[in-house]
C-alpha positions as CSV (number, residue, x, y, z in Angstrom):
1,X,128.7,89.3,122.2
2,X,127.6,88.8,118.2
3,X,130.5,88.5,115.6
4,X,128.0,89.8,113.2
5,X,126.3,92.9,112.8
6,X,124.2,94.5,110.6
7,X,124.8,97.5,108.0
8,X,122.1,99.9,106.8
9,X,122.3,102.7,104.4
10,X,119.7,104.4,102.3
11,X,119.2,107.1,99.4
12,X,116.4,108.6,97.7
13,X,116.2,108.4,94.2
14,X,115.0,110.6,92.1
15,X,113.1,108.2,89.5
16,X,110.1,105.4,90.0
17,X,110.9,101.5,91.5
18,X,110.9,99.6,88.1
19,X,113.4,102.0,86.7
20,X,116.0,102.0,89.8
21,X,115.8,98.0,89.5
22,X,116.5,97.4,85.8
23,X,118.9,100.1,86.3
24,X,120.6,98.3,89.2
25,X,120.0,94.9,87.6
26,X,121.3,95.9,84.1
27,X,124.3,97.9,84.8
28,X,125.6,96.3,88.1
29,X,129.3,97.1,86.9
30,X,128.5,101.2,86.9
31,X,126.3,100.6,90.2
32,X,128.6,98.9,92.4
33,X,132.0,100.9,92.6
34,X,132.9,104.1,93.4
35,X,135.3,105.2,90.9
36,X,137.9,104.6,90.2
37,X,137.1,101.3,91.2
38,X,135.7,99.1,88.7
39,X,133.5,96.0,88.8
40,X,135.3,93.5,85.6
41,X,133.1,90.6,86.5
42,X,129.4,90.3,87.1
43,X,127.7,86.9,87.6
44,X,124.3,87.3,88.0
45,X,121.6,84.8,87.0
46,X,118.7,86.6,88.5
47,X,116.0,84.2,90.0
48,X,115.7,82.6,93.3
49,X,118.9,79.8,94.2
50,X,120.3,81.3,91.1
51,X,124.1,82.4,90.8
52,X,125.5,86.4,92.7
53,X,128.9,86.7,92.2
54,X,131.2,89.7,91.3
55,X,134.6,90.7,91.4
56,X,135.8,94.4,91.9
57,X,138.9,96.2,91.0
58,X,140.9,98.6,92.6
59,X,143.4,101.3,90.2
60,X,146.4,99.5,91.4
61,X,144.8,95.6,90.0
62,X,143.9,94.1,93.9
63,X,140.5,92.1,93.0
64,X,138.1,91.6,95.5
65,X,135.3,88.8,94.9
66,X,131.9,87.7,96.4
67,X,130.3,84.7,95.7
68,X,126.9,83.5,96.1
69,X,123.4,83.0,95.4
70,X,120.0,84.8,95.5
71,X,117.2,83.8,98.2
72,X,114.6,86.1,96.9
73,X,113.9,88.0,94.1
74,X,110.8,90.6,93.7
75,X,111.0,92.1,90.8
76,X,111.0,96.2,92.0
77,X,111.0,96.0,95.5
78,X,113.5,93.4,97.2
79,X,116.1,91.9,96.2
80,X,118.2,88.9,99.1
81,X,121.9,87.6,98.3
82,X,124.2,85.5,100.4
83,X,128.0,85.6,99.4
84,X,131.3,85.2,100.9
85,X,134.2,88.4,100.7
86,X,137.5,87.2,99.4
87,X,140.1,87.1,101.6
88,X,141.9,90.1,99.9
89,X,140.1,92.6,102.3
90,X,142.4,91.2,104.9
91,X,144.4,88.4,104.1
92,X,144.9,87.3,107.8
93,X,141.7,86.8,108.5
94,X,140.1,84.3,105.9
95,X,136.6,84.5,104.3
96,X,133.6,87.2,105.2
97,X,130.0,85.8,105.0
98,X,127.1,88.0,104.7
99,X,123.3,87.7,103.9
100,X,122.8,91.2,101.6
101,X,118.8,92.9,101.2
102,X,118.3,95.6,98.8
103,X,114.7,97.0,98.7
104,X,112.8,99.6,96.4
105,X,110.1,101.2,98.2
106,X,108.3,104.0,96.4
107,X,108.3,107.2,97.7
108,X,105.6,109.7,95.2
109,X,107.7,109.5,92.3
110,X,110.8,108.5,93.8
111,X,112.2,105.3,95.2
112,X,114.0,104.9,98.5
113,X,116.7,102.5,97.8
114,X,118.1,100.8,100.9
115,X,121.2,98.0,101.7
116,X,121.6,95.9,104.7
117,X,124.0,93.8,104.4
118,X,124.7,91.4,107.7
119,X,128.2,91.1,108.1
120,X,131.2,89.8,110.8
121,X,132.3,92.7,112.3
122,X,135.6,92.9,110.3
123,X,133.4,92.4,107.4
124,X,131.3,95.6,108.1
125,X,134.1,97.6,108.5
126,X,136.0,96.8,105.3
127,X,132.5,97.3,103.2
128,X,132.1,100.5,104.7
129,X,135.6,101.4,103.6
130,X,135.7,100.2,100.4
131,X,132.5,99.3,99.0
132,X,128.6,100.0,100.5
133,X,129.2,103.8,101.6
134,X,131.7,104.7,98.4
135,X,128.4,103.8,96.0
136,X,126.1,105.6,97.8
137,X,127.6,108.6,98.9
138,X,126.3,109.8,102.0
139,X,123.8,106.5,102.8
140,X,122.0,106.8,106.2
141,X,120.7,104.2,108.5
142,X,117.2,103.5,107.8
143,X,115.1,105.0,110.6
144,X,114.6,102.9,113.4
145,X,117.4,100.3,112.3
146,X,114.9,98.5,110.1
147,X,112.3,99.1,107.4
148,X,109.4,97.0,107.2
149,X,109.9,93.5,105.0
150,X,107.9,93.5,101.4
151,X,107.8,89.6,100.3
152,X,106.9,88.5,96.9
153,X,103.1,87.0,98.5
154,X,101.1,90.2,98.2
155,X,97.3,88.0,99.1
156,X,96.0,87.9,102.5
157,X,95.6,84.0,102.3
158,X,98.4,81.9,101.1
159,X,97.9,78.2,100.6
160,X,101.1,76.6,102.3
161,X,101.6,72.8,101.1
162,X,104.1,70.4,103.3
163,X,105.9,67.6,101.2
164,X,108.8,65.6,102.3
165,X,111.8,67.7,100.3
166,X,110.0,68.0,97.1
167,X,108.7,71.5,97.4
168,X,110.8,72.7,95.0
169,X,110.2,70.1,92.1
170,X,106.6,70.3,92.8
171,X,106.3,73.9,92.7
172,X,108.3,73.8,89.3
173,X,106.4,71.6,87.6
174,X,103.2,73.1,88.9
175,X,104.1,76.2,87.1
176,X,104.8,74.3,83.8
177,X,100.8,73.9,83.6
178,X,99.1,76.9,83.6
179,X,99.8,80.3,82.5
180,X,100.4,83.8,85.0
181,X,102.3,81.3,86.8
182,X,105.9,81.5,88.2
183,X,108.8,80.8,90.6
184,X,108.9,83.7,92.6
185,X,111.6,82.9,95.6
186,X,113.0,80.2,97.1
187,X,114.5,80.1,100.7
188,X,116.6,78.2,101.8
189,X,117.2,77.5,105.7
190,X,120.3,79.2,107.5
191,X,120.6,76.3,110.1
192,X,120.0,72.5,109.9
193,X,116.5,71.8,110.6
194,X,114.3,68.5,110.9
195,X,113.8,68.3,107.1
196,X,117.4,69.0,106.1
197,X,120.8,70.3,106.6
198,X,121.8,74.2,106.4
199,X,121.5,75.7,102.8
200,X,118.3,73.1,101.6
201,X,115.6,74.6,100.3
202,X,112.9,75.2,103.0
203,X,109.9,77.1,101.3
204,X,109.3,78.2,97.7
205,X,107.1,81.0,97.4
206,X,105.1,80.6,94.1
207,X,102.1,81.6,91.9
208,X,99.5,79.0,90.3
209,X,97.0,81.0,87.6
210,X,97.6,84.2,89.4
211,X,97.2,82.6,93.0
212,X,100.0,82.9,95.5
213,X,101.1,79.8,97.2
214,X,104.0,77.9,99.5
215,X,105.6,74.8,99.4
216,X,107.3,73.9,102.6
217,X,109.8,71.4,102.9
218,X,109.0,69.2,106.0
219,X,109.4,65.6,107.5
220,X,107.1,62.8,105.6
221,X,104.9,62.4,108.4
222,X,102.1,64.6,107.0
223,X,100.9,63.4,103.7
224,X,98.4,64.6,101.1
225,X,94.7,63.7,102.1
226,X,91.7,64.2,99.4
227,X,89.8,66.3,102.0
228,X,91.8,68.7,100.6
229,X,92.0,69.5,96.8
230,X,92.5,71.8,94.3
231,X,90.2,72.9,90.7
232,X,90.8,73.3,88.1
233,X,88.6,74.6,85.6
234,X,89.3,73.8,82.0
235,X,87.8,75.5,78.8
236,X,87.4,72.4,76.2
237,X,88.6,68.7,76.4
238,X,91.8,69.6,74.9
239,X,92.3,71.7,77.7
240,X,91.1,68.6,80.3
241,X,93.1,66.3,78.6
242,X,96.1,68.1,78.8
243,X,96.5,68.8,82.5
244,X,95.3,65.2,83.3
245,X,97.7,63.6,81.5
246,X,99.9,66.1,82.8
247,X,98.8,65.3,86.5
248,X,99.0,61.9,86.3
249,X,101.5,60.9,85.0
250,X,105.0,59.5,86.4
251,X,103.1,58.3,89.9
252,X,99.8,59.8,89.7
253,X,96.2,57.9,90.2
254,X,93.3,58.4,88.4
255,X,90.2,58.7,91.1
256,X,86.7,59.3,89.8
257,X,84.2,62.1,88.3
258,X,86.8,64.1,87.8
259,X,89.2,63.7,90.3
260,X,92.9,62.4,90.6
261,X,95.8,62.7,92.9
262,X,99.3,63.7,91.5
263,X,103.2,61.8,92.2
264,X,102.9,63.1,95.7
265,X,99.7,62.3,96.3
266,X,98.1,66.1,96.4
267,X,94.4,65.9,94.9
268,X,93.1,68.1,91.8
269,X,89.3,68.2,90.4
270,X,90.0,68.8,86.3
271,X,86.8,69.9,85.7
272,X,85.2,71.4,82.5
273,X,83.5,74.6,82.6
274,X,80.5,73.2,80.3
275,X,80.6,70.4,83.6
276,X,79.3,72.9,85.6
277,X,76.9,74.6,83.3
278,X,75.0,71.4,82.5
279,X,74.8,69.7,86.2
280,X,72.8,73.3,86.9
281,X,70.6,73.4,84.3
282,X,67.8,75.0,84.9
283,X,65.7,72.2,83.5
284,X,65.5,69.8,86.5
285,X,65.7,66.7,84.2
286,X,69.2,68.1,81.8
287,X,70.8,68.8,85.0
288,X,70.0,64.6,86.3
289,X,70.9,63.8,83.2
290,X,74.6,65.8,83.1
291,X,74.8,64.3,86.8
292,X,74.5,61.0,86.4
293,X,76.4,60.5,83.4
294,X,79.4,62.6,85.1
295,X,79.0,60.3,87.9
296,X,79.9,56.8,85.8
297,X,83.0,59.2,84.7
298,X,86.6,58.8,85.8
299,X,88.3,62.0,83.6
300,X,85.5,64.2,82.5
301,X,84.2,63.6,78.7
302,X,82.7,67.0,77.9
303,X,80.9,64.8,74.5
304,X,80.0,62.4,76.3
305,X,77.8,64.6,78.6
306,X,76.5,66.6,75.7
307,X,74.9,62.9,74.2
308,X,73.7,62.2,78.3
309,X,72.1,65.6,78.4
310,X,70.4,65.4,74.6
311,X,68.7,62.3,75.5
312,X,67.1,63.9,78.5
């Protein structure tokens, strides 16, 4: 039989998702205890891997703390923690561990709020005593035992990239480059897998220019190929400049009209808007000209096309 077991209890709320979660998220301390408990200590640095602890207080001084981190965050609709009870629930029996979802679902104008947290058994029992009902009054079990599981990757396709244990760096610098882009979980594997031990980081979900993708953390066995790259398009040389540089830099090649690979060897086009206006041209002999001159290129010189295409 399982020594863990899962917890579910729900309320409806009358007000929309956004305002439940900063609610939740910016007074934790009023949120978390039923009175006359109190919550003295709230650790939160809310992104994914980032820092879940707390500490509450019974009227008689006992503290209870949990400790952990966040796997997921999604701003307004789910929200995943790991953590460990104190041993003050029940002093004889060590350490609780338990994997916590809270989700936001709308419901018209309201929000259905829901916790799971998957405890040991002694675990469940002690939250239910002291903690998860005594918030939310009279919770319920979600219908069914489960509710359906809203990630942070809303598009139908997701572009999932394998690198040997960098995911995580990659994805982070990735997101330096270009704007609507952002961290928006990282998982980390419960068990030891081929590409690392328990508690590594597996997959980081995150969005490029508004475009949803996945780094997964794997063996080295599968590298980059250039049958296989990504565009960018760029406004002005400024622009092209930048994210070249960028791109190439610390370990990155240079390729040719256009192209280059970055430190772990995945393969970007740079290429200038105006690039693509002149090479189709509607005059047969401006468009040869842009093409042939973009040709001789390595990174794209916007000027230098301009001269190729006046001399046509």
């Amino acid at each position: 039989m399982s020594d863990r077991r899962e917890l579910g209890v729900a309320r409806l709320i009358q007000a929309p998702p956004d305002v439940v979660w900063r609610i939740y998220t910016e007074r934790t301390a009023e949120w978390f205890c039923p009175r006359p408990w109190t919550t003295p200590v709230v650790d939160w640095d809310l992104r994914a891997g980032g820092r879940c602890n707390t500490t509450q207080q019974s009227p008689e001084g006992e503290r209870h703390s949990y400790q952990g981190v966040f796997l997921e965050v999604d701003p307004g609709r789910r929200l995943v923690s790991t953590g460990a009870m104190s041993a003050g629930w029940t002093p004889q029996n060590g350490d609780m561990h338990f994997i916590r979802i809270d989700t936001f679902e709308r419901e018209g104008d309201a929000t259905r709020y829901t916790a799971r947290p998957a405890l040991d058994r002694q675990g469940g029992r002690h939250a239910q005593g002291h903690g998860l009902r005594g918030r939310l009054g009279r919770g319920r079990r979600p219908a069914g035992g489960t509710r359906r599981r809203r990630g942070v990757m809303s598009d139908k396709i997701v572009p999932c990239l394998w690198f040997a244990g960098d995911g995580e760096a990659a994805a982070r610098f990735y997101v330096s480059l270009l704007p609507d882009s952002r961290i928006d979980a990282v998982t980390r594997s419960p068990v030891e897998t081929p590409s690392g031990p328990a508690g590594s980081v597996l997959t980081v979900q995150f969005t490029l220019a508004g475009q949803a993708y996945l780094a997964l953390n794997g063996e080295p066995d599968f590298p980059f190929t250039q049958a296989v790259s990504f565009q960018i398009l760029t406004d002005d040389q400024a622009e092209t400049d930048r994210l070249w540089d960028a791109l190439v830099a610390d370990g990155g090649r240079e390729v040719q009209c256009g192209w280059l690979t970055d430190r772990w060897g995945l393969s970007w086009q740079v290429t200038p808007r105006r690039l693509m206006q002149l090479t189709t041209d509607p005059d047969p002999a401006r468009a040869r000209a842009a093409m042939q001159a973009m040709m001789s290129m390595v990174k794209i010189d916007i000027a230098a096309l301009e001269r190729a295409v006046a001399d046509a």
